[in-house]
N, C-alpha and C positions, 0 to 999 in steps of 0.2 A: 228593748233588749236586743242585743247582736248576739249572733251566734256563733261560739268559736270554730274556725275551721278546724278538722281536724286535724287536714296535711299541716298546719303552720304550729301548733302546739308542740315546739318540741321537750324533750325530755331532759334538757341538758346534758348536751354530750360532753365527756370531757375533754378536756383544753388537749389532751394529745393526741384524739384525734386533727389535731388542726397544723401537726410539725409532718414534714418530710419526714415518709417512711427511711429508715435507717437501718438497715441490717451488719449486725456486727458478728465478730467470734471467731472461734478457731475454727478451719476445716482445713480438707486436705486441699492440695493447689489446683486439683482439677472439678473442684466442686463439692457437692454434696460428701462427706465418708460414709463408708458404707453401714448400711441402714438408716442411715439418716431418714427421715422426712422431709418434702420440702415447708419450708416456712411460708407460713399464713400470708397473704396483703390486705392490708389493713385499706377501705374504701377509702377515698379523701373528700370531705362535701365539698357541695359545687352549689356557687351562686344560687339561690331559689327568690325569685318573686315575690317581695312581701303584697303590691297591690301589682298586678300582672298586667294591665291596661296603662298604667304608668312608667312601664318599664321601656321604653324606647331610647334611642340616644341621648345622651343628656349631654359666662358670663363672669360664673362667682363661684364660687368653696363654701360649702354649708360651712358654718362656724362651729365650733366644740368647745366647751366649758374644759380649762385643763384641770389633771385629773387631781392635782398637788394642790397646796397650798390655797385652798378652799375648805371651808368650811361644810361636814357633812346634809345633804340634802333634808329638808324641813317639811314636814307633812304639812298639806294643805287646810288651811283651815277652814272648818265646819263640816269635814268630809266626813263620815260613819260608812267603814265598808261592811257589808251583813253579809250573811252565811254562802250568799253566793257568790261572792269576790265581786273582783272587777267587772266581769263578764256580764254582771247584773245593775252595773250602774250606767246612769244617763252622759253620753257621753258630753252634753253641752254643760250640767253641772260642774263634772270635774275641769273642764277648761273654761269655764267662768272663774273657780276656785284659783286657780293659777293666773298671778299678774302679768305671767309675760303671754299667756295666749287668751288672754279674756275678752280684750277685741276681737278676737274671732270665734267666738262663744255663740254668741248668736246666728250665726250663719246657718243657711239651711244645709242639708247636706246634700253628695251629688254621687254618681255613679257611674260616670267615665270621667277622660279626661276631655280639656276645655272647656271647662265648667268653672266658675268659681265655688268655692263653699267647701265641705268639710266630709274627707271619705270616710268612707262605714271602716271603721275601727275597729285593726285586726288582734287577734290575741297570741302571744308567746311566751316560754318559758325563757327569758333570757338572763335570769337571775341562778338558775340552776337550784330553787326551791321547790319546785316540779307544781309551781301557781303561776296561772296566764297572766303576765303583762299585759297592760293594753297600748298599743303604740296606735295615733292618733297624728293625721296628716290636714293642712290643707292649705288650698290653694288659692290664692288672690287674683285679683283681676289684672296685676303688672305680668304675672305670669310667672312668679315666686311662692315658694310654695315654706309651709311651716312643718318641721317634725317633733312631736313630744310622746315622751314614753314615761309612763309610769310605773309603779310595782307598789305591793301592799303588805304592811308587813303592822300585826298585832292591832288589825282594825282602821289603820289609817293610808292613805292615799300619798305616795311619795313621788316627786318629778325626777326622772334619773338622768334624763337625756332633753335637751334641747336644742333643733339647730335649721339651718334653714339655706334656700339658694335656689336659682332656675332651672323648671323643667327638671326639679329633684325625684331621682327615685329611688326605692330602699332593695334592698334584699339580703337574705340570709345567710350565714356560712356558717356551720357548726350552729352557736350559741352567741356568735356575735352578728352585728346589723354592717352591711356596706350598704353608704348612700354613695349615690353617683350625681353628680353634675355638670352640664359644658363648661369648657371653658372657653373666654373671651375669644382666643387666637386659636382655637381649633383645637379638638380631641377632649378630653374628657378629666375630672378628677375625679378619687374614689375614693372615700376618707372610711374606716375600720374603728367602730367601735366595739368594745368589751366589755363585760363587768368586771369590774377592782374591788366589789364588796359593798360600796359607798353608790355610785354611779356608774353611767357607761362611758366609761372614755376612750380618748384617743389611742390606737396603737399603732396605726399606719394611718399616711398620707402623700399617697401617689398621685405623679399627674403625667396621664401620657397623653403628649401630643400627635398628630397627624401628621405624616412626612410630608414635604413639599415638592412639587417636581424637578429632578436634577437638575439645571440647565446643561447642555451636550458642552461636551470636554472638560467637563468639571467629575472630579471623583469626590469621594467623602458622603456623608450623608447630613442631612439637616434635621432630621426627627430626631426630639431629645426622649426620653423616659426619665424623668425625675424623681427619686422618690425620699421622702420627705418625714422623719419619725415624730409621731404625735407629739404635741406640744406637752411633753412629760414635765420639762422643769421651768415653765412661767404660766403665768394665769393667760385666757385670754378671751375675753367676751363673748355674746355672740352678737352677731349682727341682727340687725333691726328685722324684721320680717318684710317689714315697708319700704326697705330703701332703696337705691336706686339699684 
């Protein structure tokens, strides 16, 4: 049994804490009128560390199941959650249970990074039922690593998320997960997932590059920021966990 952290449990926060604060309305043109109050600021969360040892600079784009035109996610079979949730199950069982990470089922687990095998398995509320998720990482010997998240709903064991790519690392914002990982020609992408009710999918997919050195007499710049909105209206796999 693993033990839930507690800093990672969150409460489900709602989805508005996660927009730019917006202050609207009538006042007079030099501010405040008078007796007014001033108005609250609302915190905005900030990136948090799902495994903290894994989080360093991060070839490839974890893949993301799109969130349309799929059929909703299918409890795993022979799974029985009991009265302690997730929290109390073996985590090699439930990724046995599951076909797409059952090769790596067996593996032992590890406790930093450069390891091969399977990290201790952290728990979150990312469904907003205020029951810990279990998201479930690991790493192969190419140097590719696998993410799967589950949730449990009426005794049974569900996969919501699956996705994968090098030198992958997760963390938090609000109630959704950003993975991060290099990319081939330098700097980084960061793919946003969410819950839609069904699963966690895509809502953003940024890729910021690394600028290049100017060469002298040349103006302009060469670093791009691309960004890229979740593969809302087509399906599209994920990639192999083994591949190149």
């Amino acid at each position: 049994m693993n033990p839930m952290p507690r800093r990672l449990l969150l409460l489900g926060a709602p989805s508005a804490a996660l927009a730019a604060l917006a202050l609207t309305g009538c006042a007079s043109t030099d501010g405040l009128g008078h007796g007014d109050s001033a108005p609250s600021v609302s915190v905005q969360p900030r990136p948090e560390a799902v495994w903290p040892a894994w989080a360093g600079k991060t070839s490839r784009a974890p893949g993301a199941e799109a969130a349309t035109r799929q059929p909703p996610p299918q409890p795993l079979r022979g799974l029985k959650v009991g009265s302690g949730g997730l929290t109390s199950m073996d985590v090699h069982e439930i990724l046995r249970a599951d076909p797409r990470t059952k090769p790596l089922a067996d593996r032992g687990m590890i406790d930093r990074p450069g390891q091969a095998g399977i990290r201790p398995p952290m728990f979150l509320d990312l469904t907003g039922d205020k029951k810990p998720d279990m998201l479930v990482a690991a790493d192969t010997e190419s140097g590719r690593s696998v993410l799967a998240v589950y949730t449990e709903r009426g005794g049974k064991v569900y996969p919501i998320l699956f996705t994968s790519g090098r030198s992958l690392s997760v963390e938090t914002i609000g109630p959704d997960l950003l993975v991060r990982t290099p990319c081939s020609e330098g700097g980084e992408q960061a793919v946003r997932f969410h819950w839609d009710g069904a699963r966690m999918s895509t809502v953003s997919d940024i890729k910021n590059y690394k600028r290049s050195p100017r060469p002298t007499g040349t103006s302009g710049t060469t670093g791009t920021n691309d960004q890229h909105p979740g593969p809302s209206g087509s399906p599209s796999g994920s990639p192999s966990p083994w591949g190149p």
